[in-house]
PDB file as gemmi writes it, atoms N, CA and C in Angstrom:
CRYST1    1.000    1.000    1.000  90.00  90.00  90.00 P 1                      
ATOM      1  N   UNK A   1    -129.606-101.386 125.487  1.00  0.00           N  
ATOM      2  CA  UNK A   1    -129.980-100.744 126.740  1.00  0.00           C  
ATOM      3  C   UNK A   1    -128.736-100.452 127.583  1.00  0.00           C  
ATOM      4  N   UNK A   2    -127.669-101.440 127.733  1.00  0.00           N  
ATOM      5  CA  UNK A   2    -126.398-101.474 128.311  1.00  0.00           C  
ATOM      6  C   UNK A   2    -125.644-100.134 127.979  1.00  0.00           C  
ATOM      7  N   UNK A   3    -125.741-100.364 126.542  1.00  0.00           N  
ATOM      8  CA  UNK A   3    -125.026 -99.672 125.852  1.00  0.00           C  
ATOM      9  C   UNK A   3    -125.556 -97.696 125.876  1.00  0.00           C  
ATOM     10  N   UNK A   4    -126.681 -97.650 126.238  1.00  0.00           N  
ATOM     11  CA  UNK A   4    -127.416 -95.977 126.301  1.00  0.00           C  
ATOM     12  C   UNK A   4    -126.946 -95.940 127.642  1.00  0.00           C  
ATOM     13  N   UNK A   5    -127.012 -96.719 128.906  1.00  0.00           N  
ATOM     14  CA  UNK A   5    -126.378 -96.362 130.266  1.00  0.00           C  
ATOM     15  C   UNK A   5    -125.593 -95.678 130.352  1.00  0.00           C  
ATOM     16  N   UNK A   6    -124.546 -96.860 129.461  1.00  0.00           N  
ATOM     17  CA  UNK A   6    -123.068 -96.463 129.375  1.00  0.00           C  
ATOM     18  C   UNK A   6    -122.696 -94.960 129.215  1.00  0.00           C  
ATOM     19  N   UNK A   7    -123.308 -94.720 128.129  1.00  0.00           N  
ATOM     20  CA  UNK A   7    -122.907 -93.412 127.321  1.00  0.00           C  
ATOM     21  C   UNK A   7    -123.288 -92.263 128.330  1.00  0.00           C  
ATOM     22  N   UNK A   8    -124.651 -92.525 128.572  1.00  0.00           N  
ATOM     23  CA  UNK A   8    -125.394 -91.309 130.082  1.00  0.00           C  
ATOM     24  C   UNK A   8    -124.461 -91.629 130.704  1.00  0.00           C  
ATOM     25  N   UNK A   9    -123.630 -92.747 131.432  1.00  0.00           N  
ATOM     26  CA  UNK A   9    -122.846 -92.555 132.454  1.00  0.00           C  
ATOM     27  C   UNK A   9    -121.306 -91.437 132.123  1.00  0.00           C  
ATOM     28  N   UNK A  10    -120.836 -91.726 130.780  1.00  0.00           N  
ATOM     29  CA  UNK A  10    -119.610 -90.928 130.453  1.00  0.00           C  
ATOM     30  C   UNK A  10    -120.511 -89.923 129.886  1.00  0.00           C  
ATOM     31  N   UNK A  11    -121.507 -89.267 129.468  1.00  0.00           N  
ATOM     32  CA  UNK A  11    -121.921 -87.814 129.617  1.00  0.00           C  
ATOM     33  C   UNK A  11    -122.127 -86.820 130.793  1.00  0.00           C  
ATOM     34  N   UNK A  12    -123.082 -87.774 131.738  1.00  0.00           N  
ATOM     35  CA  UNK A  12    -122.705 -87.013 132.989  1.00  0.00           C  
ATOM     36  C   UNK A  12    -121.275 -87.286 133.827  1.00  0.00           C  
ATOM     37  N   UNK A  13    -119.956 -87.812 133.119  1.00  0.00           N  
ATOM     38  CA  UNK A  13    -118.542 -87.642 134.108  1.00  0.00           C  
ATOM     39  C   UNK A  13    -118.205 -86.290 133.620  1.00  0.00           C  
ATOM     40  N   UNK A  14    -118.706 -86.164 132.709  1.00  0.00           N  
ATOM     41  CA  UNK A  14    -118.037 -84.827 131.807  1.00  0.00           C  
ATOM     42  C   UNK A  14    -118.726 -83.814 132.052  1.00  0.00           C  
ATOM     43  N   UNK A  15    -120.216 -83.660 132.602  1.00  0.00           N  
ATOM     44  CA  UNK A  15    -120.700 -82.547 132.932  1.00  0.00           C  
ATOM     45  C   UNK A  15    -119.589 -82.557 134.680  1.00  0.00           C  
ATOM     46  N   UNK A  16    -119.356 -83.841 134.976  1.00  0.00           N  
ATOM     47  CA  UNK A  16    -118.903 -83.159 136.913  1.00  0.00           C  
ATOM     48  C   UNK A  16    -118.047 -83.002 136.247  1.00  0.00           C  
ATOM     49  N   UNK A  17    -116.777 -83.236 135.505  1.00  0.00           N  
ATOM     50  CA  UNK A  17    -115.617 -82.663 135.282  1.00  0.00           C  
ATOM     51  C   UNK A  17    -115.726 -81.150 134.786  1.00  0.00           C  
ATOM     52  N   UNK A  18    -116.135 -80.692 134.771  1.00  0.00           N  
ATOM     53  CA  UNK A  18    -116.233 -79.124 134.464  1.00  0.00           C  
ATOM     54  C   UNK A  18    -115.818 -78.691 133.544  1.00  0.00           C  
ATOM     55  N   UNK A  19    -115.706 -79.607 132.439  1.00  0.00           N  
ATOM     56  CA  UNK A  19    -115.237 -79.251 130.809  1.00  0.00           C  
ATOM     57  C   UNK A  19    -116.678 -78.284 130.310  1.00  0.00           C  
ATOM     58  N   UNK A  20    -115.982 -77.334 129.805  1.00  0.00           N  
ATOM     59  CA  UNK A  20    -116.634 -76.029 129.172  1.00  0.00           C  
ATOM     60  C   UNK A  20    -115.698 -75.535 128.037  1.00  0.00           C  
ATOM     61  N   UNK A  21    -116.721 -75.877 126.932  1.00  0.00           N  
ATOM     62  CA  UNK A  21    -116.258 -76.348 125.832  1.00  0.00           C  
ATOM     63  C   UNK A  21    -116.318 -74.886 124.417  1.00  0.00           C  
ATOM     64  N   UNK A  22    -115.890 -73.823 124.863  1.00  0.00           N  
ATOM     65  CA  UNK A  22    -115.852 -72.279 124.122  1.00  0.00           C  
ATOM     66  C   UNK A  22    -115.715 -72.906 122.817  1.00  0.00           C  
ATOM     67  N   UNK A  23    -116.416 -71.807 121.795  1.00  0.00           N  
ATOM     68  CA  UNK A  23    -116.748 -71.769 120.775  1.00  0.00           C  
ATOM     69  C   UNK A  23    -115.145 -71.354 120.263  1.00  0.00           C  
ATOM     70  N   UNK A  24    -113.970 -71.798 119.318  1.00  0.00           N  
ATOM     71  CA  UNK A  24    -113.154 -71.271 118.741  1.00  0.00           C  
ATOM     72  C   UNK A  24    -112.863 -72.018 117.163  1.00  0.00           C  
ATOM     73  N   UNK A  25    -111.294 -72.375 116.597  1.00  0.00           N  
ATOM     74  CA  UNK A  25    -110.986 -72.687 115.800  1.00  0.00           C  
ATOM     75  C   UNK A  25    -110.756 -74.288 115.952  1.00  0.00           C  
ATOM     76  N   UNK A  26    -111.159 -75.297 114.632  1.00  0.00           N  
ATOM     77  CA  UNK A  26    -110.849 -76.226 114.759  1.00  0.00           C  
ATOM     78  C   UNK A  26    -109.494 -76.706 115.269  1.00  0.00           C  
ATOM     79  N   UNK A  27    -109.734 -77.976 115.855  1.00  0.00           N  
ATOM     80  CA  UNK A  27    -108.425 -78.780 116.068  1.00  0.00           C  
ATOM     81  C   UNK A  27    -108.259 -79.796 115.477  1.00  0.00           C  
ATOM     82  N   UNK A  28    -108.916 -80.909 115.931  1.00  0.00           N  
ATOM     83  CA  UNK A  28    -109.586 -82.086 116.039  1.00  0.00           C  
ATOM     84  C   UNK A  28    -109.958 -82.425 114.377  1.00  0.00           C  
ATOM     85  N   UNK A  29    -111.336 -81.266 114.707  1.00  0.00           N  
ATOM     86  CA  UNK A  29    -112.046 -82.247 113.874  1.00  0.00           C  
ATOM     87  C   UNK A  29    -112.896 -80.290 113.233  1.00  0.00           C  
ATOM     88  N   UNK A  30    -113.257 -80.228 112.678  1.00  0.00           N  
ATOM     89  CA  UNK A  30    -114.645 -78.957 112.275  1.00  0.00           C  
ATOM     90  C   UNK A  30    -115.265 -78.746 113.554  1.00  0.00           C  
ATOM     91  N   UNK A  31    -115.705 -79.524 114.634  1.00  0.00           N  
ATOM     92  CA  UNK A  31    -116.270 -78.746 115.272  1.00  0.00           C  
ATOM     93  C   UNK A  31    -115.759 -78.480 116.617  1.00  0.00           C  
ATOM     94  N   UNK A  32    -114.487 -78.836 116.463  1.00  0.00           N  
ATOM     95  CA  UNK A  32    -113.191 -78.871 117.957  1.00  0.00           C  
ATOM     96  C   UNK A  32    -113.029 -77.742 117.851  1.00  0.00           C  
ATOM     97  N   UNK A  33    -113.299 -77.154 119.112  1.00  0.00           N  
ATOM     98  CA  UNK A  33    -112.861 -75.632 119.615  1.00  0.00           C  
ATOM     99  C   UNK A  33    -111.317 -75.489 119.785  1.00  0.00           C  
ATOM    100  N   UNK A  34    -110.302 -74.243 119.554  1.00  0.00           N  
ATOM    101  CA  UNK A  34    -108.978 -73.871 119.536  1.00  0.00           C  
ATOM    102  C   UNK A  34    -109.336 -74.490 120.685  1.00  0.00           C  
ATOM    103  N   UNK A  35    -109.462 -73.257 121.636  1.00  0.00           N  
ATOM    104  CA  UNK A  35    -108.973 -73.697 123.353  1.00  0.00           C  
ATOM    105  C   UNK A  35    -110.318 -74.049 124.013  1.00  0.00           C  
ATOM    106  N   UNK A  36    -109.953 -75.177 125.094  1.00  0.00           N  
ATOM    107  CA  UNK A  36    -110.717 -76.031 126.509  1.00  0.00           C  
ATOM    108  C   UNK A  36    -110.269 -75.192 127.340  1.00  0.00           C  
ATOM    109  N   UNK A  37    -111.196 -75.369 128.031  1.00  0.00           N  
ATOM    110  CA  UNK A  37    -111.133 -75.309 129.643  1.00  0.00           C  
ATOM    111  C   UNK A  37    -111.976 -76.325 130.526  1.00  0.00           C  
ATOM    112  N   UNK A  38    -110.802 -76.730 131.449  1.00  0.00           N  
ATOM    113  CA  UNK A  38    -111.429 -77.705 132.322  1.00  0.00           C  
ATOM    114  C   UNK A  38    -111.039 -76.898 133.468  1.00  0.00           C  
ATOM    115  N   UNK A  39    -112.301 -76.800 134.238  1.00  0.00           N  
ATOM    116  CA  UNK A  39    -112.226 -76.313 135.892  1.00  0.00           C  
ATOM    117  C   UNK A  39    -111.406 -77.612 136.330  1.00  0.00           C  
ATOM    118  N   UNK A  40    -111.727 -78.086 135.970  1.00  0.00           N  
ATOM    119  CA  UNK A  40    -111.499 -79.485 137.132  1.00  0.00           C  
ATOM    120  C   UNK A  40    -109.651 -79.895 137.281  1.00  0.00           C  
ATOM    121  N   UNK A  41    -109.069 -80.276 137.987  1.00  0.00           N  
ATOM    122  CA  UNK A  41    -108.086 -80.989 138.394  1.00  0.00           C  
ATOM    123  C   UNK A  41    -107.374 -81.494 137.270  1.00  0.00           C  
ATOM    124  N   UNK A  42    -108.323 -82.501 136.832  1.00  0.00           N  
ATOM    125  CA  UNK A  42    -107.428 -83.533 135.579  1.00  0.00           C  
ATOM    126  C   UNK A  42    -109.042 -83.720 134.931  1.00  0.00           C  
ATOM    127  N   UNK A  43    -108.439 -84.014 133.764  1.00  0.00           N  
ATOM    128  CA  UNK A  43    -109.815 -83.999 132.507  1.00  0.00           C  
ATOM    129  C   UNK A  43    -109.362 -84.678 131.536  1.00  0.00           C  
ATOM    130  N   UNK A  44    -110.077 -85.556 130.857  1.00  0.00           N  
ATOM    131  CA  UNK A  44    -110.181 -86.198 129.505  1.00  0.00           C  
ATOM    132  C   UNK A  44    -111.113 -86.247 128.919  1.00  0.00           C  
ATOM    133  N   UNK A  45    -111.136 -85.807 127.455  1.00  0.00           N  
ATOM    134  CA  UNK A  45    -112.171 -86.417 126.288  1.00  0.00           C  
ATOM    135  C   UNK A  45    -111.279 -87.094 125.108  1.00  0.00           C  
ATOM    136  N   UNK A  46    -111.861 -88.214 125.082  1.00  0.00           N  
ATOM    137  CA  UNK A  46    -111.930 -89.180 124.090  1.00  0.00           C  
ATOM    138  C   UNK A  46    -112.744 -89.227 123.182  1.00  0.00           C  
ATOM    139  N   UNK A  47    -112.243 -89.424 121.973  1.00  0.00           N  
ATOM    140  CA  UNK A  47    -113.195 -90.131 120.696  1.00  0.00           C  
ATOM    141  C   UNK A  47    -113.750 -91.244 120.880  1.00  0.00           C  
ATOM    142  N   UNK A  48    -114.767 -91.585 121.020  1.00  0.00           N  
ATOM    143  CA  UNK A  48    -115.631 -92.740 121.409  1.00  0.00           C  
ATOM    144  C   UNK A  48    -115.128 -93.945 120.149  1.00  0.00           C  
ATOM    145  N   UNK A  49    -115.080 -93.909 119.251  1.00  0.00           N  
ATOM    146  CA  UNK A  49    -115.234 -94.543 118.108  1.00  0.00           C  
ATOM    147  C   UNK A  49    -113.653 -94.671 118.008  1.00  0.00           C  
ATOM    148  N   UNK A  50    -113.067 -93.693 118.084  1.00  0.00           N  
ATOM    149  CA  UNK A  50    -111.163 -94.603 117.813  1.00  0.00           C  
ATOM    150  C   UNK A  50    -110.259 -94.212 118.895  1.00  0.00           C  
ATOM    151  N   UNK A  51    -110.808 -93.585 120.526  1.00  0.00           N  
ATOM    152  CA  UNK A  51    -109.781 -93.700 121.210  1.00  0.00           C  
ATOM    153  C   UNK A  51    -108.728 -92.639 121.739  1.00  0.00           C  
ATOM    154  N   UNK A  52    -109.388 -92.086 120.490  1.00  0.00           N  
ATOM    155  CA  UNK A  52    -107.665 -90.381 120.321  1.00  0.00           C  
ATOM    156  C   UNK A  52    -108.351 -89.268 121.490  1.00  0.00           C  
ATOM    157  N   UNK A  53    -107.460 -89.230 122.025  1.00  0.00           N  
ATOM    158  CA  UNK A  53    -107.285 -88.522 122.755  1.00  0.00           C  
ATOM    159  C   UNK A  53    -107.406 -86.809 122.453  1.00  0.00           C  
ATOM    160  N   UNK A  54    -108.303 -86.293 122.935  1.00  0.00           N  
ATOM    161  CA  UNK A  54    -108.777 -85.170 122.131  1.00  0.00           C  
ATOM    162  C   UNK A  54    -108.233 -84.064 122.683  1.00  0.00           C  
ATOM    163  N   UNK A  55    -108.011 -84.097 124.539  1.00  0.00           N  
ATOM    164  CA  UNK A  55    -107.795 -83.031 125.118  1.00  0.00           C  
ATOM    165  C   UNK A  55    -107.632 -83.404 126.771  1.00  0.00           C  
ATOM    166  N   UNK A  56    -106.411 -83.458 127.080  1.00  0.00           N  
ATOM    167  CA  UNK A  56    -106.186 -83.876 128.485  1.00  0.00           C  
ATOM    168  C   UNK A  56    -105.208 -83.151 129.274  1.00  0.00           C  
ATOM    169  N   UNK A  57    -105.697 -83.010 130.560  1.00  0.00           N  
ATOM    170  CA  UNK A  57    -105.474 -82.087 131.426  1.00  0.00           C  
ATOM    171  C   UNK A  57    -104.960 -82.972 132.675  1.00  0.00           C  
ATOM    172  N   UNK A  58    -103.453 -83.254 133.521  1.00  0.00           N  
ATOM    173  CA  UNK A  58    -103.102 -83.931 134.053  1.00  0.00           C  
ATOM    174  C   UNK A  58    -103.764 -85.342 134.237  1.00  0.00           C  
ATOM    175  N   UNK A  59    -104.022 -86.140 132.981  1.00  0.00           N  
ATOM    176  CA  UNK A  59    -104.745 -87.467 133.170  1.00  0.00           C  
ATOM    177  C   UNK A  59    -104.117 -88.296 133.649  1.00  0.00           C  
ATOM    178  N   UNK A  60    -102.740 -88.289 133.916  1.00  0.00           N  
ATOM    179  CA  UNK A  60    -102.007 -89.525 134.314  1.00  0.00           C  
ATOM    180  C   UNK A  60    -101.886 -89.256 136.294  1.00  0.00           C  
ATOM    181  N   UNK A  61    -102.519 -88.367 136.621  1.00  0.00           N  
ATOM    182  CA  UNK A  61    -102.694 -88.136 137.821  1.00  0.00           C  
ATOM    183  C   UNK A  61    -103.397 -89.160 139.067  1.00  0.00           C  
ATOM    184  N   UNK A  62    -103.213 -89.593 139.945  1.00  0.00           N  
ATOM    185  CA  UNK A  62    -104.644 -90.219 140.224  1.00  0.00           C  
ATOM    186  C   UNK A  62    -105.418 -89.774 141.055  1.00  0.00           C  
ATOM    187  N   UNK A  63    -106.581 -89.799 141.233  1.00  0.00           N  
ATOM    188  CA  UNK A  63    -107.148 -89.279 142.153  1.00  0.00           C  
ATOM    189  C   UNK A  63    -108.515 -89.824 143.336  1.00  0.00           C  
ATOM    190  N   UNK A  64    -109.129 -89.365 144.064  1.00  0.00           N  
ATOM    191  CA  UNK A  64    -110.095 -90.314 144.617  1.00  0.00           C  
ATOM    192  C   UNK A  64    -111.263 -90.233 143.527  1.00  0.00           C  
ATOM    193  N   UNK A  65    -111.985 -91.371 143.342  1.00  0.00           N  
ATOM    194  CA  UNK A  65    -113.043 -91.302 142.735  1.00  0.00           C  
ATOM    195  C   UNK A  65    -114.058 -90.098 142.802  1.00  0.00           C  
ATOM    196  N   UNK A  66    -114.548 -89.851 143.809  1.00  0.00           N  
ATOM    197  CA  UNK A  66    -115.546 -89.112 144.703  1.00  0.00           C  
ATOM    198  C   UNK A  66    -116.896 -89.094 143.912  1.00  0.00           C  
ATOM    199  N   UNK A  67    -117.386 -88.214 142.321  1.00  0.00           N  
ATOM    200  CA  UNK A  67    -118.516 -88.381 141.523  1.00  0.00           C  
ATOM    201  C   UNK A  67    -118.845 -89.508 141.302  1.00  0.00           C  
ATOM    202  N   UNK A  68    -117.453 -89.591 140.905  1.00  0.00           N  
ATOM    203  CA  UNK A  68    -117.555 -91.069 139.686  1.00  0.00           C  
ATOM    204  C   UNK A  68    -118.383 -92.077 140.949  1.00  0.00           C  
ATOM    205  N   UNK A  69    -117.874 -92.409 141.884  1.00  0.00           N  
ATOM    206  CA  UNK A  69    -118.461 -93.322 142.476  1.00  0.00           C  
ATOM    207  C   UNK A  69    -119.883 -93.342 142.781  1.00  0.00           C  
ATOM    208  N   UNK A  70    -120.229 -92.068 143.299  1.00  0.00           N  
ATOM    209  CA  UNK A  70    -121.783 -91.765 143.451  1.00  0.00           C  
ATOM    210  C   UNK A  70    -122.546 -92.055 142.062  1.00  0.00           C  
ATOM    211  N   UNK A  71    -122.144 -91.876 140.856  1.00  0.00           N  
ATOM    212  CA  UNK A  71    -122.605 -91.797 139.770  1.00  0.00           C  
ATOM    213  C   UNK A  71    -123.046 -93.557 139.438  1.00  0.00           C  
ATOM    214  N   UNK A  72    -121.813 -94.179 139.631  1.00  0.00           N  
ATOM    215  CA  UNK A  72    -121.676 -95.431 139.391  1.00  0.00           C  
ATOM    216  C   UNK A  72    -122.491 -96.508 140.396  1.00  0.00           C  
ATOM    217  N   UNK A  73    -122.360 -95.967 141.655  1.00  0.00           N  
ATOM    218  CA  UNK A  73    -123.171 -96.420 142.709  1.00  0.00           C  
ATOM    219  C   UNK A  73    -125.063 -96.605 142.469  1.00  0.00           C  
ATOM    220  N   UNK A  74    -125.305 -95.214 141.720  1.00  0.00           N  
ATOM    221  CA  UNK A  74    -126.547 -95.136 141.528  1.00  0.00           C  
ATOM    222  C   UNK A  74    -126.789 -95.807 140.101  1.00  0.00           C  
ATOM    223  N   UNK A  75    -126.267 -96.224 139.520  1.00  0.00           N  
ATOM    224  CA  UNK A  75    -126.041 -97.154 138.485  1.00  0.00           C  
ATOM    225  C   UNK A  75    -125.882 -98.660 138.713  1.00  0.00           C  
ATOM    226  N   UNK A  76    -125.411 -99.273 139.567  1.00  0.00           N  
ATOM    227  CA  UNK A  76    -125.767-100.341 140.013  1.00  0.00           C  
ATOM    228  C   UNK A  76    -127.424-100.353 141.031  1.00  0.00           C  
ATOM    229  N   UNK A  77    -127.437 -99.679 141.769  1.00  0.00           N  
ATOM    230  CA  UNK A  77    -129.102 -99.585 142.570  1.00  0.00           C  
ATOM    231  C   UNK A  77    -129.984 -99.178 141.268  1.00  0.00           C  
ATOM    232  N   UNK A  78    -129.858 -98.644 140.625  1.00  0.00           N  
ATOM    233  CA  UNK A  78    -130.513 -98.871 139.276  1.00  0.00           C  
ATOM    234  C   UNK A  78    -131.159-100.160 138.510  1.00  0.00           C  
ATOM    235  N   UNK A  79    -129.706-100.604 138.435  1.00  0.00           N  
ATOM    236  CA  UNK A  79    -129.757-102.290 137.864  1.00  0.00           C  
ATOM    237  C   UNK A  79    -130.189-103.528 138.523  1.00  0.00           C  
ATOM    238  N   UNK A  80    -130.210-103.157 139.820  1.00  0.00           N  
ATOM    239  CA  UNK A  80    -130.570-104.280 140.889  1.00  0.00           C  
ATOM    240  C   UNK A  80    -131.580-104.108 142.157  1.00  0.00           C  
ATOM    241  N   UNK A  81    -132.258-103.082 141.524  1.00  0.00           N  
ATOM    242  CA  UNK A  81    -133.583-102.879 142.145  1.00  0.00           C  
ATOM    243  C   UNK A  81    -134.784-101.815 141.238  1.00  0.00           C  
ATOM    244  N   UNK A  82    -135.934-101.809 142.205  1.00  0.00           N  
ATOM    245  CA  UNK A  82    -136.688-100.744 141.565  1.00  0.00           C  
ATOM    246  C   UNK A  82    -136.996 -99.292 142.044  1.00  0.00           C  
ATOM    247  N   UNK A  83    -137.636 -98.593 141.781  1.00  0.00           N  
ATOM    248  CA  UNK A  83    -137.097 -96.672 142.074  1.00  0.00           C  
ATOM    249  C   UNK A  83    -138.382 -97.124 143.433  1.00  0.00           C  
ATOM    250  N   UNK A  84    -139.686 -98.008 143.327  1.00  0.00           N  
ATOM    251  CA  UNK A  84    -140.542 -97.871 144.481  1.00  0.00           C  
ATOM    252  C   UNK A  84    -139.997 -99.016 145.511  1.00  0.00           C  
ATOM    253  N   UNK A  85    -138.362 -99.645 145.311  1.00  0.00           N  
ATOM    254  CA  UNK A  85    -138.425-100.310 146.637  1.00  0.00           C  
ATOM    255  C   UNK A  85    -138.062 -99.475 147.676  1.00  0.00           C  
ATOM    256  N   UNK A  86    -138.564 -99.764 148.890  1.00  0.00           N  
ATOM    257  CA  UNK A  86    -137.860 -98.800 150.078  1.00  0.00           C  
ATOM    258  C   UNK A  86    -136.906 -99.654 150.963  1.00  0.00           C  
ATOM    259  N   UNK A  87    -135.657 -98.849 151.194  1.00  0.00           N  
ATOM    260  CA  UNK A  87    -134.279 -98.984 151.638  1.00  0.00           C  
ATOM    261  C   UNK A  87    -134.380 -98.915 153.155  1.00  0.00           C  
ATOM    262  N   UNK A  88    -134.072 -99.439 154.294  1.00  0.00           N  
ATOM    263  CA  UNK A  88    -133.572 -99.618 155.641  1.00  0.00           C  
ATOM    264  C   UNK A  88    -132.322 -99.192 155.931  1.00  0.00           C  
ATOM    265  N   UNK A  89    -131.307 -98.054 156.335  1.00  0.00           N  
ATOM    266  CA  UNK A  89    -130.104 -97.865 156.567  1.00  0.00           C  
ATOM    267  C   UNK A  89    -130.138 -98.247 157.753  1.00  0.00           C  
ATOM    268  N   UNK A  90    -128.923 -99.410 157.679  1.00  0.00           N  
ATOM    269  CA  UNK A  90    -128.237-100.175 158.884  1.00  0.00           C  
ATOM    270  C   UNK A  90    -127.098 -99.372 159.497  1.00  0.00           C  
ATOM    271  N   UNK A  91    -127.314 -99.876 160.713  1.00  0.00           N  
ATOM    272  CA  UNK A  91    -126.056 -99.155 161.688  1.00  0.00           C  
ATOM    273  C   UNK A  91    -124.932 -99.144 160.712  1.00  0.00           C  
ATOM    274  N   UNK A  92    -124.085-100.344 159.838  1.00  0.00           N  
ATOM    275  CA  UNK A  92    -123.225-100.702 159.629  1.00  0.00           C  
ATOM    276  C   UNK A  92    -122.982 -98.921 158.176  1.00  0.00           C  
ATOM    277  N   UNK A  93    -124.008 -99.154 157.557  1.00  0.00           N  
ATOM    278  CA  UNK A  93    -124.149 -97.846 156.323  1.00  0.00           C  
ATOM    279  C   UNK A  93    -124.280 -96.433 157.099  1.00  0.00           C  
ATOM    280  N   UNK A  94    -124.540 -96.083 158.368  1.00  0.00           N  
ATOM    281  CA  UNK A  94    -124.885 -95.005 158.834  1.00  0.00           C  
ATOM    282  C   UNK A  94    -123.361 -94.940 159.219  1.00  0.00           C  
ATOM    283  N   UNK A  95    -122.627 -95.553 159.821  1.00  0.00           N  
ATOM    284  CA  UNK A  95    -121.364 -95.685 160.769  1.00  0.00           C  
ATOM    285  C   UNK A  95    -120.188 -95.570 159.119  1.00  0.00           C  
ATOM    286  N   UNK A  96    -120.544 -95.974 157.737  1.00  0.00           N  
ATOM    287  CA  UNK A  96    -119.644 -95.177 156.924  1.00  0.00           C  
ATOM    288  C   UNK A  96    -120.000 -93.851 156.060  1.00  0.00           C  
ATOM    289  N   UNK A  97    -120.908 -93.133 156.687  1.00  0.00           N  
ATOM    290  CA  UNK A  97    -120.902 -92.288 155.858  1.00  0.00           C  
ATOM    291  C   UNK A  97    -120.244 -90.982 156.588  1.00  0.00           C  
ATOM    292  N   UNK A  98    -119.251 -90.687 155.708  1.00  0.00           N  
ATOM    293  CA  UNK A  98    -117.663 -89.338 156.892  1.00  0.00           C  
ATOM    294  C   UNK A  98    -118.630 -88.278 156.171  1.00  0.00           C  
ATOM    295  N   UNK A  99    -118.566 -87.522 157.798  1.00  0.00           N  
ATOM    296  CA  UNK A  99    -118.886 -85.893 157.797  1.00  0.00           C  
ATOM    297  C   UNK A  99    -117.781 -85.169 157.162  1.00  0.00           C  
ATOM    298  N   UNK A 100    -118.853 -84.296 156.966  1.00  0.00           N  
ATOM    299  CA  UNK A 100    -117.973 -82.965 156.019  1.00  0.00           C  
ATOM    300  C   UNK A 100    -117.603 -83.881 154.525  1.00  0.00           C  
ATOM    301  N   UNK A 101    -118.385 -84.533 153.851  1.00  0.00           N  
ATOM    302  CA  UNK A 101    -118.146 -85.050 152.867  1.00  0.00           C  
ATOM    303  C   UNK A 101    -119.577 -84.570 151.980  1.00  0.00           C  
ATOM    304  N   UNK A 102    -119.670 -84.741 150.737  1.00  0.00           N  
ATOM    305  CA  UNK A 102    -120.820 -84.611 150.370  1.00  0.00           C  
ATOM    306  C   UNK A 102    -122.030 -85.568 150.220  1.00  0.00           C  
ATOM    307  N   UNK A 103    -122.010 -86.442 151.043  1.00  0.00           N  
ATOM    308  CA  UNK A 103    -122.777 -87.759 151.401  1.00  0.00           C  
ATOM    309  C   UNK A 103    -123.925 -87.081 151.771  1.00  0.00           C  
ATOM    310  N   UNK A 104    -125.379 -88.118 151.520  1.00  0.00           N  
ATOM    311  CA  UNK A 104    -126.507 -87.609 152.259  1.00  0.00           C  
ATOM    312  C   UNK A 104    -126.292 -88.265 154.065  1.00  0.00           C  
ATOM    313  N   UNK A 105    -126.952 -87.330 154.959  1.00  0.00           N  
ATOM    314  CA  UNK A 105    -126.898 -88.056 156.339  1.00  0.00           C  
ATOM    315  C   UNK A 105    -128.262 -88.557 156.682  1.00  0.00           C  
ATOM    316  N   UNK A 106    -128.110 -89.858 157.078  1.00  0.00           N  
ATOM    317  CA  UNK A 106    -129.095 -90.590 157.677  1.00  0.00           C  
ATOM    318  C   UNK A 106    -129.120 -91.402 158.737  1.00  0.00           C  
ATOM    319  N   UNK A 107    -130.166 -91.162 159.775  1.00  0.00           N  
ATOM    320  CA  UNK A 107    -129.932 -92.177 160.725  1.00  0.00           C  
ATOM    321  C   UNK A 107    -130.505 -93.465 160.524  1.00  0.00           C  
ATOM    322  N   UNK A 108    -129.863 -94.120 161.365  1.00  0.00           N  
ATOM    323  CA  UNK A 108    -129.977 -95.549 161.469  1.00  0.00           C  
ATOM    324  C   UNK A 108    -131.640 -96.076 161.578  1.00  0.00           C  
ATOM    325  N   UNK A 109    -132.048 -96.721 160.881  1.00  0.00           N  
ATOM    326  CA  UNK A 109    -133.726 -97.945 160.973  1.00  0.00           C  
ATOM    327  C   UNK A 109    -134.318 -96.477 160.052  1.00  0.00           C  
ATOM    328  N   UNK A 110    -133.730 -95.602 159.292  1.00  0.00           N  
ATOM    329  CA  UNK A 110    -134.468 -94.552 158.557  1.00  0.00           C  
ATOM    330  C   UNK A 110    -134.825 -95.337 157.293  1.00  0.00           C  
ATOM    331  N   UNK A 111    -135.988 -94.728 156.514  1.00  0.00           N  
ATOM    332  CA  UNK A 111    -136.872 -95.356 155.636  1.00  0.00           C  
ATOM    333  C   UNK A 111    -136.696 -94.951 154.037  1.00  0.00           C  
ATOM    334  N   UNK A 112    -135.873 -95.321 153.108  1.00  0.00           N  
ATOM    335  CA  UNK A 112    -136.239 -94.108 151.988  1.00  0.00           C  
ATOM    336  C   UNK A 112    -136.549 -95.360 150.743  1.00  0.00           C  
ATOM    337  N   UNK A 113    -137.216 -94.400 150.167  1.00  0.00           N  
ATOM    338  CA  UNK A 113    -137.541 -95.160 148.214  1.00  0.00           C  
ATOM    339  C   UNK A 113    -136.133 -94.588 147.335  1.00  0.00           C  
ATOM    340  N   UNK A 114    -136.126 -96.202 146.710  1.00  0.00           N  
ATOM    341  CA  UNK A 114    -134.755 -95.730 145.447  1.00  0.00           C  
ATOM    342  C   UNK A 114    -134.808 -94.689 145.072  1.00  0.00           C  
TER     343      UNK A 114                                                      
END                                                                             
């Protein structure tokens, strides 16, 4: 079960990373396309099974989390609750969520289900 999370979790990093994956000539492997394109900033795919590095686009960069965290966030409220409990946002959660970010906005003593 751990282990299917996991994988949904590094399938959807790779749909936000904006890897778009054109049909060309092997690289890799038979079904590795010549050329990637990553919209995104910095990009990696890995071979799950040995590691190799398939195709990377400034990876040694660092950057703010921003998906990843939302992704991961809803991955723990996943694991440590249920989709019909309902949530209370406290002053303290309303007072960090920065405008002009892509955060949902909520006020404070507001009511929602996981």
């Amino acid at each position: 079960m751990r282990g299917r999370k996991i994988r949904a979790v590094i399938l959807m990093l790779a749909v936000l990373a904006g890897c778009v994956l054109p049909k060309g000539e092997a690289k890799a492997a038979n079904s590795w396309p010549d050329r990637v394109y990553a919209d995104a900033g910095s990009a990696i795919v890995m071979c799950q099974e040995t590691g190799t590095v398939l195709y990377e686009k400034n990876a040694d960069v660092q950057h703010y989390p921003a998906s990843i965290t939302k992704i991961l966030t809803a991955l723990v409220a996943l694991e440590h609750s249920s989709l019909d409990e309902v949530v209370t946002f406290s002053q303290e959660a309303v007072a960090q969520s920065a405008g002009g970010t892509s955060s949902i906005w909520r006020d404070v003593g507001e009511k929602m289900t996981m």
